[in-house]
KOLBASE-818858 format. One record per residue: residue in three letters; x, y, z of N, C-alpha, C, O, CB in turn. Coordinates in pm, whole numbers, plus 50000, padded with zeros to 5 digits. Each point is the difference from the previous one (the first is absolute). Glycine has a CB too. Layout:
N
alaXYZXYZXYZXYZXYZ
...
***
This chain:
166
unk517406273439905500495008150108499745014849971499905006450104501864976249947
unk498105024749838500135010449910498485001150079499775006850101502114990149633
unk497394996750210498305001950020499715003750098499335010250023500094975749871
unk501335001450231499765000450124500295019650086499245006750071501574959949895
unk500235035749997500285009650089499335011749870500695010050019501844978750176
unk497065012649757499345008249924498505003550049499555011350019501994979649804
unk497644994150199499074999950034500085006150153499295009950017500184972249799
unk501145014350273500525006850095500455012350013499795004650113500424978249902
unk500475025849896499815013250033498635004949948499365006050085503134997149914
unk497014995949899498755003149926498894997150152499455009850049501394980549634
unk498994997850369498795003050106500485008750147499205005150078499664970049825
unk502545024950109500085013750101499905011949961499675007350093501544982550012
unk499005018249751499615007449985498565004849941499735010249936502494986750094
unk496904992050016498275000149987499675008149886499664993749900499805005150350
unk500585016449740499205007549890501265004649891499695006149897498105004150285
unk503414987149841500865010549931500814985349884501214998849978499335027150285
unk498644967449697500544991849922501055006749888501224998049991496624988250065
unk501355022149864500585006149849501585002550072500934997149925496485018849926
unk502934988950279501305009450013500674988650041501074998749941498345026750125
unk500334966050014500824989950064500614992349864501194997549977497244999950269
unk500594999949685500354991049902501195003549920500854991349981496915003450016
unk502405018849948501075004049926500964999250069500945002849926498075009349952
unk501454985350239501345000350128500214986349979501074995349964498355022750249
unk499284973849814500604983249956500205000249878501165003450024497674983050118
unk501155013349749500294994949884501165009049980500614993749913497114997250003
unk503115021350112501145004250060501274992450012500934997549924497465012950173
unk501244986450051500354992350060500514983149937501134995249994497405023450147
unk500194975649821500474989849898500945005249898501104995249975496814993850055
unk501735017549933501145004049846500905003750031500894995149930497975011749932
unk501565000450220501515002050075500534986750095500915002250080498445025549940
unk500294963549974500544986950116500754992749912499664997549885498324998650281
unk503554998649913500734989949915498704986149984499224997150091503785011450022
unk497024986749792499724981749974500824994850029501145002749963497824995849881
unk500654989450256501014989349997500484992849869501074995849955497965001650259
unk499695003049749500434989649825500435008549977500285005350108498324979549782
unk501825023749999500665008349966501275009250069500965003049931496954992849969
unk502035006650186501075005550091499915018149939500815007350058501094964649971
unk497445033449893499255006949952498795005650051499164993650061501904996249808
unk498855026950094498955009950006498995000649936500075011449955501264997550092
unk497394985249902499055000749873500275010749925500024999649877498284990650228
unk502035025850003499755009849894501545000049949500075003449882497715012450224
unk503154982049938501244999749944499894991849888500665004449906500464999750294
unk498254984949777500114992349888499145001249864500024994349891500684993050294
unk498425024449884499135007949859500565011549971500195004249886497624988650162
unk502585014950087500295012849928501755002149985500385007049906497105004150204
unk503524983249980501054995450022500365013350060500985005749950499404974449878
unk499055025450262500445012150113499854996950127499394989750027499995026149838
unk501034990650217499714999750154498935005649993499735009949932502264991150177
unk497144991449979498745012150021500055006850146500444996650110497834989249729
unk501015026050105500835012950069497945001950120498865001649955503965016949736
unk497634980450445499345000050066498825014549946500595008849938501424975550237
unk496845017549841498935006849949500665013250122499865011549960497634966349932
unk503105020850229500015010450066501285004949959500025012349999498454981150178
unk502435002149796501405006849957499915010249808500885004849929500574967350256
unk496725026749797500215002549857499195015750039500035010049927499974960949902
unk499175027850325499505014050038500845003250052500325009849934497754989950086
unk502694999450065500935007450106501474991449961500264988550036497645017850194
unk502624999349718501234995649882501644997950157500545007350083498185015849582
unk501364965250297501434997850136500995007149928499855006749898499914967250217
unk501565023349968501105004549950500354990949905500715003149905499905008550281
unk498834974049834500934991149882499385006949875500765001549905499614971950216
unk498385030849866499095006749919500465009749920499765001149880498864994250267
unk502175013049932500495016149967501084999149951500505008549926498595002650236
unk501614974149886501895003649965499904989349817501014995249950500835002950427
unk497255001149583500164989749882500295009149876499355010149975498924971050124
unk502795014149824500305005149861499025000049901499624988449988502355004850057
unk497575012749895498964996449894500974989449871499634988549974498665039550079
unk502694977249893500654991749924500634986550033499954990449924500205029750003
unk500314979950164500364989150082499224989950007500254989549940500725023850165
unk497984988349971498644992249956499524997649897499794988049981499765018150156
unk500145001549773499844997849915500924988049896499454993249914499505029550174
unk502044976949932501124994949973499754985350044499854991649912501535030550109
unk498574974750102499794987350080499034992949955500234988649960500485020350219
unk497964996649819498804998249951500184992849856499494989149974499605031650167
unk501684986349772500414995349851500604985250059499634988449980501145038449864
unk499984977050212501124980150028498874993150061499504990349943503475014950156
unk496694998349988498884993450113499024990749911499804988350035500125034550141
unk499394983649690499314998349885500424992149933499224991249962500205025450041
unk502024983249952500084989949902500744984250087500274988749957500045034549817
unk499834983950371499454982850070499294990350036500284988650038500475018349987
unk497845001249953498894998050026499334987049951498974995050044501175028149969
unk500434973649913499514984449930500774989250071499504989150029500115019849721
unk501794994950279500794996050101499344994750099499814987950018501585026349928
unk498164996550134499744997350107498584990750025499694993050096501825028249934
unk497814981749851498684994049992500174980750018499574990550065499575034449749
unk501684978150091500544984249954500284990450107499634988550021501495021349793
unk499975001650272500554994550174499184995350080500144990850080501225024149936
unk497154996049947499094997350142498654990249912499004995050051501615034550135
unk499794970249685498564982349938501374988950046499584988750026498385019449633
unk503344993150354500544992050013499994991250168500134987950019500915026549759
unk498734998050338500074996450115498724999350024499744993150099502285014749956
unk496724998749869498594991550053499844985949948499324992150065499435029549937
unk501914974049869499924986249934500954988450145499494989850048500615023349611
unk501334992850381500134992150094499674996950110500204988950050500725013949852
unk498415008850164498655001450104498884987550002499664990650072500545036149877
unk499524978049955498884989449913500624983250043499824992650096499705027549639
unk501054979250174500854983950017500194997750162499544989850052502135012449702
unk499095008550331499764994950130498944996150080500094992550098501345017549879
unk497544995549978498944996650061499304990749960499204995150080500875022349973
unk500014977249809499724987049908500734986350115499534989350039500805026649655
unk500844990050327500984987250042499474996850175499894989550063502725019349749
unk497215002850216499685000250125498524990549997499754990350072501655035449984
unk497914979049860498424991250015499964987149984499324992650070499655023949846
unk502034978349956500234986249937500654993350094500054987749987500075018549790
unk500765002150379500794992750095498544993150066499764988049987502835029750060
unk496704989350007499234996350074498254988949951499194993550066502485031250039
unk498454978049777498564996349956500354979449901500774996349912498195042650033
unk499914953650145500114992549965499554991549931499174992550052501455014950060
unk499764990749748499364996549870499994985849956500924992050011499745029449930
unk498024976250003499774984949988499515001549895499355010149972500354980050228
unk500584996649691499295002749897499784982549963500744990149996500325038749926
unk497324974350054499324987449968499784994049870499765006249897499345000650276
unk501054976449844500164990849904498674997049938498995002850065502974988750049
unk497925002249747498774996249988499724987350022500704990449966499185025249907
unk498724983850207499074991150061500305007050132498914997750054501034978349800
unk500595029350217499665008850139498845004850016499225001649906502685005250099
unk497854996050121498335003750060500475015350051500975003250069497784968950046
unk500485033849840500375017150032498715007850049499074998049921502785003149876
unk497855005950290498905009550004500385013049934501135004949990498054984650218
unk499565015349746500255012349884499325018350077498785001049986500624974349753
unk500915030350293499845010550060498745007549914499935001949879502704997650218
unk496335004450018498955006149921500375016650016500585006950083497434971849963
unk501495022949861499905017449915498865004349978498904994549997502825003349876
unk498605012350111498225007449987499384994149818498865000449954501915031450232
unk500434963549752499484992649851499134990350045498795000749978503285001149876
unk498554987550219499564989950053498554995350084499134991249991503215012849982
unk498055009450125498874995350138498715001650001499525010349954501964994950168
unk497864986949921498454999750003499495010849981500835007750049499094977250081
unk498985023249820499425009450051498985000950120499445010950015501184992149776
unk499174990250268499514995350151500914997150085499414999150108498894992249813
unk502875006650097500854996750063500425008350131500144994450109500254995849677
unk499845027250190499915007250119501575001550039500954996249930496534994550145
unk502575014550032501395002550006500384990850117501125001750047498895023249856
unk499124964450158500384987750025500104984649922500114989150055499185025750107
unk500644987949713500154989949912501654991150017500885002250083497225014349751
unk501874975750083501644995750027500795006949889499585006649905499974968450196
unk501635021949933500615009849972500984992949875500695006949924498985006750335
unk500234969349734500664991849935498924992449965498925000650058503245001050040
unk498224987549758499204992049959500874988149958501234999550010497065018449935
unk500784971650000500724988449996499584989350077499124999950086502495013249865
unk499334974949999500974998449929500254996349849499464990549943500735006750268
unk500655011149735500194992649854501564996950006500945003250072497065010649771
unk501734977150029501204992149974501275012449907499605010949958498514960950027
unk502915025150003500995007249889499664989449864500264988049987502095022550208
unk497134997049732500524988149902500815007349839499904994849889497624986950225
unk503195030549915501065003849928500825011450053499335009150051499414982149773
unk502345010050175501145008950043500175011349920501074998949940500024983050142
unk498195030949885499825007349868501885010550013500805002549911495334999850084
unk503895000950151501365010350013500444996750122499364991650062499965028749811
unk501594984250173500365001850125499255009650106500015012350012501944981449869
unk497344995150197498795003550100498785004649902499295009550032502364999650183
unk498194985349693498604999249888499464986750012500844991049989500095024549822
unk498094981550207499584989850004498354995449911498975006850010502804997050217
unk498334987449716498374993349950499804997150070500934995750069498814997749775
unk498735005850216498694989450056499495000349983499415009549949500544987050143
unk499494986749949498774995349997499464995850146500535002450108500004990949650
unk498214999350217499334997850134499864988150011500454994249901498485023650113
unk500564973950079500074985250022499634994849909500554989249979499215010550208
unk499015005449698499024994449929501334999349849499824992149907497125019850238
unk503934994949858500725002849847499845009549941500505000849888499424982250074
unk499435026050083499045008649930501845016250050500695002950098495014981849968
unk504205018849815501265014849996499375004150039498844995950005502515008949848
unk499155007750206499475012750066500805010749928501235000549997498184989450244
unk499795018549701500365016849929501295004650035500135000250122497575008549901
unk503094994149929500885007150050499845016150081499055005049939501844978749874
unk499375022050245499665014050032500815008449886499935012349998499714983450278
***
């Protein structure tokens, strides 16, 4: 999605790539993550980042800040910082798992016995070099004739003859 609208501002602004670009990657670095619930640059540098125009033409929130004060915050802010790091590998790891659970709801898994008849998917290891990009796309059939892992499988071919592992 990142790419998408990137690539999209980059071809409306036709010649002015170099300037556009620094506004997107900006932009990204200042955006909450959903996985994380987190700022990228907050989680490297552990500050607010301070808009590029409020650092030329300074706001009032700008003008009314304590130097010690801040400074001060910054110190606590710092030694939470692992804290907070921890919070947000903790909420991309459960992110993660939701979307694990979500895939494993829907996807439907079979796993074959030996002496079963299986077709074996061709790869560019595999496929003819004449073949073309109308060749088939599967081969076979071979038999299972050992169970090496879960969804690992040995074969052979009608004749008995193993086939290489990849």
């Amino acid at each position: 999605m990142i790419i998408q609208n990137l690539k999209k501002r980059l071809e409306a602004a036709k010649g002015k790539c170099p300037e556009e670009l620094l506004g997107v990657l900006w932009a990204y670095q200042t955006m909450t993550k959903s996985s994380t619930g987190e700022i990228p640059f907050s989680l490297v540098y552990d500050a607010e980042a301070l808009i590029p125009v409020e650092v030329g033409e300074p706001t009032l929130r700008y003008f009314r800040t304590d130097e010690e004060a801040t400074n001060e915050a910054m110190m606590v802010q710092l030694e939470l910082l692992d804290e907070r790091r921890d919070l947000a590998h903790i909420k991309m790891v459960a992110q993660k798992q939701r979307m694990e659970k979500y895939y494993n709801r829907r996807a439907n898994l079979y796993y074959f016995k030996v002496g079963d008849l299986v077709l074996r998917k061709v790869t560019q290891k595999t496929r003819d070099l004449n073949a073309g990009k109308l060749g088939p796309t599967w081969e076979g059939p071979y038999r299972v004739s050992a169970v090496i892992g879960k969804g690992s499988y040995e074969l052979e071919n009608q004749d008995g003859v193993k086939l290489p592992s990849n």
